[in-house]
C-alpha positions in Angstrom: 0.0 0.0 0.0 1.8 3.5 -1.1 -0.8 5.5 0.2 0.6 6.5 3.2 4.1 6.4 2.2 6.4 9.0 1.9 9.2 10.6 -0.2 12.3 11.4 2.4 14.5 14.4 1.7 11.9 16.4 -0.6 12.4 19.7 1.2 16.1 20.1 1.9 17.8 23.8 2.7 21.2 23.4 1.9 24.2 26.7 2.6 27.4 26.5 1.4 30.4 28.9 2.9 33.9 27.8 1.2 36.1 29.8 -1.4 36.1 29.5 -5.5 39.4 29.3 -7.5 39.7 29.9 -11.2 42.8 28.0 -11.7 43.1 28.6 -15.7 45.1 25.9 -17.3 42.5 23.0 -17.3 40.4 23.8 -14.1 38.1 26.8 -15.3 36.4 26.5 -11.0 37.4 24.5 -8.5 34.9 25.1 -5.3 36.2 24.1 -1.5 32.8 24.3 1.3 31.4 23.4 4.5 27.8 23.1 4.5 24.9 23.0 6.2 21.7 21.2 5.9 18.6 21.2 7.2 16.0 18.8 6.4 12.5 20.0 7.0 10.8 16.9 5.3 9.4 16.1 8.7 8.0 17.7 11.4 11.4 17.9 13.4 13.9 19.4 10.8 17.1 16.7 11.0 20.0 18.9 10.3 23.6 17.5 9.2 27.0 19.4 8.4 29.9 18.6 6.4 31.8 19.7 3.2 32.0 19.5 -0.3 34.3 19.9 -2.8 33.4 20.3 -6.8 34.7 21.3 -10.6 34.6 22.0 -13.6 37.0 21.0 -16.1 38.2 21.0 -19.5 41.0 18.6 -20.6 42.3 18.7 -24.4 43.7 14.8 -25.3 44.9 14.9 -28.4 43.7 16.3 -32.1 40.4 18.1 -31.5 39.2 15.4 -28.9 38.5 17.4 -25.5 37.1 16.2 -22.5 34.4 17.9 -20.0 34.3 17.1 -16.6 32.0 18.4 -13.9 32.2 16.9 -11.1 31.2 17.1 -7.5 31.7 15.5 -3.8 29.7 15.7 -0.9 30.4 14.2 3.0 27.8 14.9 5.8 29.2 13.7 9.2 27.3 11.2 10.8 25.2 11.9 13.8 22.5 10.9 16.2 19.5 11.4 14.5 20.4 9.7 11.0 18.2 7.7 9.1 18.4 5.0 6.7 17.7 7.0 4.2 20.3 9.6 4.6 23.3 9.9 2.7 27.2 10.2 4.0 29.2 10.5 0.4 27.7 11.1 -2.6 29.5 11.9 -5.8 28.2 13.3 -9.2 30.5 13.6 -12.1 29.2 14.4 -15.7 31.7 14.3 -18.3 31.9 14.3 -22.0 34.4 13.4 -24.7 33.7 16.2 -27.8 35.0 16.5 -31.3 34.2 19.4 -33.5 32.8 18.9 -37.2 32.4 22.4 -38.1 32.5 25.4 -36.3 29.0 24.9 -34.4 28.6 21.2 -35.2 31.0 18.2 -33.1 29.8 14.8 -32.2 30.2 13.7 -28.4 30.1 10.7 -25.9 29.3 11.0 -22.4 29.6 9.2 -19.0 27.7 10.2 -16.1 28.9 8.8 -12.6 26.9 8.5 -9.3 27.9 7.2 -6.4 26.8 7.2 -2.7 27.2 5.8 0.7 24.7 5.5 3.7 25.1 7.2 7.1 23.3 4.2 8.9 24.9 0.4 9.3 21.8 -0.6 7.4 23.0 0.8 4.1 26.8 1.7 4.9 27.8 0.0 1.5 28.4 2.1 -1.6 25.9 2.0 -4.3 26.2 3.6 -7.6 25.0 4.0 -11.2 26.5 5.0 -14.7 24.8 6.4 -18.0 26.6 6.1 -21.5 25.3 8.2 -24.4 26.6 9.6 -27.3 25.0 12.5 -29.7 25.7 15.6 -31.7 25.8 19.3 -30.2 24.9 22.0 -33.1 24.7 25.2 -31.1 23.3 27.3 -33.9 20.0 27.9 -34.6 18.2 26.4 -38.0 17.6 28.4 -40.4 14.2 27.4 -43.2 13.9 29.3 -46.2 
């Protein structure tokens, strides 16, 4: 019966105070944070804290082949009021292999990563998924005579 069942983690309020670097070369931002989180899903809010660190990336191979990273981490301490449901390490990382064509035409294969860890010893193991794809990217607009 999913009548009474709920969704956990649908109204999360999440701040961030860290510093932003621009390192040039390859890195175009590298992010460094603690955070805070406060879970108001429930009627007590359930608030964690921890850090995160993210990027974004661009990584020239060889020819015209470039990859595209963006990638981020996330660890929430664990505490007293976790619940199974409640995440300790998560990571997200979207990246892309392009070749230009033309000027606004390349072709491109991506690889989407996601992996996580519970806070809890009934889902401390690390669980993850992956998404393969490939497709073209024309950032001009058609034109119909």
């Amino acid at each position: 019966n999913t009548a009474n069942a709920t969704l956990p983690h649908q109204r999360i309020f999440r701040e961030a105070l860290g510093v932003v670097l621009f390192p040039k070369k390859y890195f175009e931002e590298v992010r460094i944070a603690g955070i805070a989180q406060q879970d108001v899903s429930r009627s007590n809010t359930l608030e964690d804290y921890g850090f995160e660190l993210s990027y974004r990336a661009t990584f020239p191979l060889f020819g015209n082949l470039s990859l595209f990273s963006d990638s981020r981490a996330r660890y929430l301490f664990p505490d007293g009021d976790d619940l199974p449901s409640d995440l300790e390490i998560t990571l997200i990382s979207n990246n892309r292999f392009q070749v230009p064509i033309f000027e606004q035409l390349s072709l491109f294969t991506f690889f989407d990563l996601f992996f996580a860890k519970g806070k809890t010893d009934t889902n401390n193991r690390f669980g993850g998924s992956y998404n393969i794809g490939a497709g073209i990217d024309f950032n001009k607009y058609w034109k119909f005579l």
